[in-house]
C-alpha positions in Angstrom: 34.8 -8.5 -73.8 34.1 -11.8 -73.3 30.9 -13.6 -73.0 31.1 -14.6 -69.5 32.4 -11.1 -68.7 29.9 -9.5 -70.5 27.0 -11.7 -68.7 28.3 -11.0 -65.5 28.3 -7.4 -65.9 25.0 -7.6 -67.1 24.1 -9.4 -64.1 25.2 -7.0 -61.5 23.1 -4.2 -63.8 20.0 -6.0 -63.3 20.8 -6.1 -59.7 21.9 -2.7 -59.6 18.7 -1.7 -61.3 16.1 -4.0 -59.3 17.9 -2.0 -56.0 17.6 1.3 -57.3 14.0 0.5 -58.7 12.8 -0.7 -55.4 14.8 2.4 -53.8 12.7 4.4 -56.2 9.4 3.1 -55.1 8.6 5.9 -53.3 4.7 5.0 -53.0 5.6 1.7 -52.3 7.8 2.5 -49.2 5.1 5.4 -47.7 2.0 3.2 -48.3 4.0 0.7 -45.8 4.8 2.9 -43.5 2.1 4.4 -43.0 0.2 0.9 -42.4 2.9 0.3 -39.5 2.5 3.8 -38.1 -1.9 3.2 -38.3 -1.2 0.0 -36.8 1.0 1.4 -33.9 -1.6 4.6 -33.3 -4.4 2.2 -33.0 -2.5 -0.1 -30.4 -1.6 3.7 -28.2 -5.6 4.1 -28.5 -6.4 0.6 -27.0 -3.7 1.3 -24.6 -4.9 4.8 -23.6 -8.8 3.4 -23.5 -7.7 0.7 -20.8 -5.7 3.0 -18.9 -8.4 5.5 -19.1 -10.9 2.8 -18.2 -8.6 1.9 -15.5 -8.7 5.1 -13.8 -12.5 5.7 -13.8 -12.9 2.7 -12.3 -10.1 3.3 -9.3 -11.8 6.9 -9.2 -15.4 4.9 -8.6 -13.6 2.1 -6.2 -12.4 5.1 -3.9 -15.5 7.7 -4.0 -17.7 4.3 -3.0 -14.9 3.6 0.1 -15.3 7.5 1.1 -18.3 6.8 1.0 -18.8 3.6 3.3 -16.1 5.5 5.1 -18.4 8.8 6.2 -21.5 6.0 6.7 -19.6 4.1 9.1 -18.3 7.0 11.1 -22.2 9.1 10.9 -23.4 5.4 12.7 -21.0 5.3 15.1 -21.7 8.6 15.7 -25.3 8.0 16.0 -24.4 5.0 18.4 -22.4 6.7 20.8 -25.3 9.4 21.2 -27.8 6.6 21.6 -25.8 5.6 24.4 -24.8 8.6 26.2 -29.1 9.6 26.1 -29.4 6.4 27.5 -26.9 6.9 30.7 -28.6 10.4 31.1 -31.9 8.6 31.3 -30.8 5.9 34.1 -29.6 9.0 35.9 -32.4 11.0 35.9 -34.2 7.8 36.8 -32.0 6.9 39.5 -32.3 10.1 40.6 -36.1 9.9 41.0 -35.6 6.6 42.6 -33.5 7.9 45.5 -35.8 11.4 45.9 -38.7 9.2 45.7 -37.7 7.1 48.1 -36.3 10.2 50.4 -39.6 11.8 50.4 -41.1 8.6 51.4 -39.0 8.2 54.5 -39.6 12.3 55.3 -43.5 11.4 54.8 -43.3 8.3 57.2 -41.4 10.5 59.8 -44.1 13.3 59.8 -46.6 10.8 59.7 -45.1 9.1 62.8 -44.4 12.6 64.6 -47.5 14.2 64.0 -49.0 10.7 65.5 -47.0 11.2 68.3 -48.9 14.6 68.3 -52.3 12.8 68.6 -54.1 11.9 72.5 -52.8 8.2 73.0 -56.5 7.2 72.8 -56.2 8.5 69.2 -53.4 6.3 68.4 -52.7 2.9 67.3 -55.6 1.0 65.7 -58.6 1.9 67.7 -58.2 5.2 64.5 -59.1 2.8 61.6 -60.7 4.6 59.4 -57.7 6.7 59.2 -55.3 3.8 58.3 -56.0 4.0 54.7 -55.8 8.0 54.1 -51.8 7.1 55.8 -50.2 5.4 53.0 -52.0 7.3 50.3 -50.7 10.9 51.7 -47.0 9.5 51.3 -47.8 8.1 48.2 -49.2 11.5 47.0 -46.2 13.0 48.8 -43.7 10.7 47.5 -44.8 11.4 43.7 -45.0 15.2 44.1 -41.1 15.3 45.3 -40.4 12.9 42.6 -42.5 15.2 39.8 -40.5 18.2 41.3 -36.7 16.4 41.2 -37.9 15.4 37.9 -38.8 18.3 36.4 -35.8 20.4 38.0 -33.4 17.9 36.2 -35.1 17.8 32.5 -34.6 21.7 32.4 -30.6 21.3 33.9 -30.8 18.8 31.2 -32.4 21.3 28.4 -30.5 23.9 29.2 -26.9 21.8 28.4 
């Protein structure tokens, strides 16, 4: 064997044997993985946190908008009965207006006919001190049709 042979085999030994000593560091090669495998489990737990965090927070978003949701529809509600008490009121109102003013016009009539009723020297203004009791008996009729149309209505209206 020849020097230069010899060195050259002994050459690819060392290489041989640096290959099969790092293929023999066992220890070496676990220790590194399990760095990259404690590197990799703590990125899936930053992931999972955010994702977790992610869907709390779209859980909260969408529990607040039912929320708002049922507000909005309880006020409209509320709204719309406001209103329809208040229509019920101009009727009733109305209502009491027009029998009001019905038992007016009946009051004037008896007034005129039992006038007519009266000796002609009774009539007219030579009876003033009657005058004033006039007006005051259709006012006190006027208001006892309207109290009865009144009353008859709030108990329809109770009773719906």
């Amino acid at each position: 064997m020849t020097k230069r042979t010899a060195h050259g085999t002994g050459a690819r030994i060392a290489d041989s044997a640096g290959s099969l000593a790092a293929k023999a560091d066992l220890k070496g090669r676990t220790q590194a993985r399990a760095a990259d495998l404690k590197d990799k489990a703590g990125a899936l737990t930053v992931q999972l946190r955010e994702g977790a965090s992610r869907a709390g927070h779209h859980a909260q978003d969408r529990a607040a908008k039912g929320g708002h949701t049922t507000q909005e529809q309880m006020t409209k509600a509320r709204h719309v009965l406001v209103e329809q008490a208040l229509k019920a009121g101009h009727v009733v109102q109305e209502q009491a207006e027009r029998a009001g003013h019905l038992a007016s016009e009946k009051a004037v009539e008896a007034g005129r006919a039992a006038e007519e009723h009266l000796p002609r020297s009774a009539r007219g203004g030579r009876l003033t001190a009657r005058r004033p009791a006039r007006p005051l008996l259709i006012a006190g009729a006027a208001l006892a049709v309207v109290g009865a149309v009144a009353a008859g209505t709030l108990r329809r209206l109770r009773r719906h």
